[in-house]
C-alpha positions as CSV (number, residue, x, y, z in Angstrom):
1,X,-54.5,-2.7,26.8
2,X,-54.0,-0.7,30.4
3,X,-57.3,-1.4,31.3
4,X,-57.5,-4.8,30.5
5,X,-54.3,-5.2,32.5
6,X,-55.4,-3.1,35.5
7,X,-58.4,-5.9,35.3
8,X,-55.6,-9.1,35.0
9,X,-54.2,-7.4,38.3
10,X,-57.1,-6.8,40.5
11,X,-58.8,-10.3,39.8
12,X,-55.3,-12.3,40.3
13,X,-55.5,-10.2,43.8
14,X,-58.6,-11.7,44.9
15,X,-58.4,-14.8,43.7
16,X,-55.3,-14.9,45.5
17,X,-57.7,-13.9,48.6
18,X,-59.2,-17.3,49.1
19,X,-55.1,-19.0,49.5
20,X,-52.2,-18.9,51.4
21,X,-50.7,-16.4,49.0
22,X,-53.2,-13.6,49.9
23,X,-52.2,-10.3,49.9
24,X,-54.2,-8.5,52.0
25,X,-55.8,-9.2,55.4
26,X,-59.4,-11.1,55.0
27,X,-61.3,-8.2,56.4
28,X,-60.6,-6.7,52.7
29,X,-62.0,-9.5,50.7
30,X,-66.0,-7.6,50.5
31,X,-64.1,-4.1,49.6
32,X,-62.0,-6.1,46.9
33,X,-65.0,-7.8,45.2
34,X,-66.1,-4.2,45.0
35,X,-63.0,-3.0,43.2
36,X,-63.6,-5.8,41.0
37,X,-67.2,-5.1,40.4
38,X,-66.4,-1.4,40.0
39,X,-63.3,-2.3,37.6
40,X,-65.2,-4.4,35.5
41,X,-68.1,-2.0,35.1
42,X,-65.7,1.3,34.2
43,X,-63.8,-1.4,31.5
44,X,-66.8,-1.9,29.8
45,X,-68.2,1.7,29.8
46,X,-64.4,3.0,28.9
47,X,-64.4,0.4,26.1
48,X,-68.2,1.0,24.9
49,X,-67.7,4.1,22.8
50,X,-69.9,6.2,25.2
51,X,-69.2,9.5,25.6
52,X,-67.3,9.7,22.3
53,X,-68.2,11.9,19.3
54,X,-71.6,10.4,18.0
55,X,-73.5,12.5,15.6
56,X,-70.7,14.9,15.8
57,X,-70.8,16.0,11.8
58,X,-74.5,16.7,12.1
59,X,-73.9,18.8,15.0
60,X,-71.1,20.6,13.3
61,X,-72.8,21.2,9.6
62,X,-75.7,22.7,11.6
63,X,-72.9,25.1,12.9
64,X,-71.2,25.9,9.7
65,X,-68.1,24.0,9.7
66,X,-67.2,20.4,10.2
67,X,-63.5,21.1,12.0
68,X,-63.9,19.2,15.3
69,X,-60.8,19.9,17.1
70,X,-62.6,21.7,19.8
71,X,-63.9,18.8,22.0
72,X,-62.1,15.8,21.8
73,X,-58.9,16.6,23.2
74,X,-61.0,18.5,25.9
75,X,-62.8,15.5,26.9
76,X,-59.6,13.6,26.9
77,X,-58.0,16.1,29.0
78,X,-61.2,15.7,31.5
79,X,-60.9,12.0,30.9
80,X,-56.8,12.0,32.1
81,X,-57.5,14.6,34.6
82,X,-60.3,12.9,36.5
83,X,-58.3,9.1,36.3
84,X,-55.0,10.3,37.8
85,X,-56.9,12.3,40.4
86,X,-59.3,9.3,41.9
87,X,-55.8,7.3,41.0
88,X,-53.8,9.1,43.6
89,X,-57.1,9.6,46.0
90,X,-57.8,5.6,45.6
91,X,-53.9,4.6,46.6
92,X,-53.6,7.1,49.6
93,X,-57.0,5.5,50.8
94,X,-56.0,2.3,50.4
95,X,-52.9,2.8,51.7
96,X,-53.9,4.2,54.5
97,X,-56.7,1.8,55.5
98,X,-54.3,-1.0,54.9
99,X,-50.8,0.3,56.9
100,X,-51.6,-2.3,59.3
101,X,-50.4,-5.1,57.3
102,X,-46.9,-3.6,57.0
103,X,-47.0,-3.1,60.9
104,X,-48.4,-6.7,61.6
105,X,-45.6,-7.9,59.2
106,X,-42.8,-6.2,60.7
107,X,-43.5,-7.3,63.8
108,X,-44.1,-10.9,63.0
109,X,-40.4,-10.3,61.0
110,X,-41.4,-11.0,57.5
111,X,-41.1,-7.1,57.0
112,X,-40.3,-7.9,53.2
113,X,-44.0,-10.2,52.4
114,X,-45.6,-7.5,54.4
115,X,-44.5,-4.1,52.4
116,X,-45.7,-5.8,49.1
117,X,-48.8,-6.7,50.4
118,X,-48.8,-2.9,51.3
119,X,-47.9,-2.2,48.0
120,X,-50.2,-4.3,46.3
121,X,-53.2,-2.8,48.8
122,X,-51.9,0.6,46.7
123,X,-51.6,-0.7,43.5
124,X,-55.1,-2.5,44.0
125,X,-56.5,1.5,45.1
126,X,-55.2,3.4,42.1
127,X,-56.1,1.0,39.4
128,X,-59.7,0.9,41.1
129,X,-59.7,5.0,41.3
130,X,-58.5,5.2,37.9
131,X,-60.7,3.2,36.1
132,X,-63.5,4.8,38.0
133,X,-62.4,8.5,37.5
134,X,-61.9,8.2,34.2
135,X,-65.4,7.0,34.1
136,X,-66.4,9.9,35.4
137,X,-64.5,12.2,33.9
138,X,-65.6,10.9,30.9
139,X,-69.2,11.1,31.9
140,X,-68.2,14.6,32.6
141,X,-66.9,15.3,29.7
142,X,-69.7,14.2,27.5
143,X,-72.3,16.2,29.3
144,X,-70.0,18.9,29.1
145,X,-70.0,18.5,25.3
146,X,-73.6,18.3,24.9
147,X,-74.3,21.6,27.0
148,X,-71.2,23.5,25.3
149,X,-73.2,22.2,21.9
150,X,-76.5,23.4,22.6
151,X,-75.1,26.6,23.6
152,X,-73.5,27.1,20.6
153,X,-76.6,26.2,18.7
154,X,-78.7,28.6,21.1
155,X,-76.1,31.3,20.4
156,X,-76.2,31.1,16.6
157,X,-79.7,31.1,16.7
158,X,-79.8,34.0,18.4
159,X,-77.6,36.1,16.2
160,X,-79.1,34.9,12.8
């Protein structure tokens, strides 16, 4: 449901780019079709079932047990960890490429329009870094699993 309202948020942003209503200075239009692109893409991969436990009983039988309480909150944790970090990275950046709009603002005295623009530059950063960390950290995650795997297999091999 988060994701699919992090999407709702960043395409009512740039639809709102092409009005009177838009939120954030014109120049920012090609990097907000990007977020979009990039948002769309990580919704789909988060949603696909990649990177989840797929064959995982056949793995564990050839190990000798079928308890599997080892990876997935490991790749979760990897999933979390790697969202809120490119979630805080992708609002600072934004913020900080956009801090112009609060100055223009306040100086044209609509100080109020111009810090939720601001904020909505953030907002519009972390959903973007979010969605694409915790693509990553997925991805991460599930090659993590598959190397941890093999060298479990390689290490029961070698002791049998």
């Amino acid at each position: 449901m988060l994701l699919q309202l992090g999407l709702i948020a960043v395409t009512v942003v740039l639809l709102l780019q092409s009005t009177k209503q838009a939120m954030l200075p014109k120049t920012e239009t090609p990097l907000l079709w990007g977020a979009e692109f990039a948002v769309i893409v990580g919704v789909l991969v988060l949603r696909s079932g990649w990177g989840r436990d797929s064959g995982w009983r056949e793995e564990q039988e050839q190990l000798g047990t079928l308890a599997n309480n080892f990876y997935e909150p490991r790749r979760e944790w990897l999933t979390a960890g790697w969202a809120i970090a490119f979630a805080i990275f992708g609002g600072l950046w934004w913020g900080l490429a956009t801090w112009g709009v609060m100055f223009t603002g306040m100086r044209r005295g609509v100080g109020g329009r111009a810090l939720a623009d601001f904020e909505t530059a953030i907002a519009m950063g972390a959903i973007t870094g979010g969605v694409v960390g915790a693509v990553i950290g997925l991805a991460i995650g599930h090659f993590w699993e598959k190397r941890h795997r093999a060298n479990r297999h390689a290490r029961k091999a070698a002791s049998a």
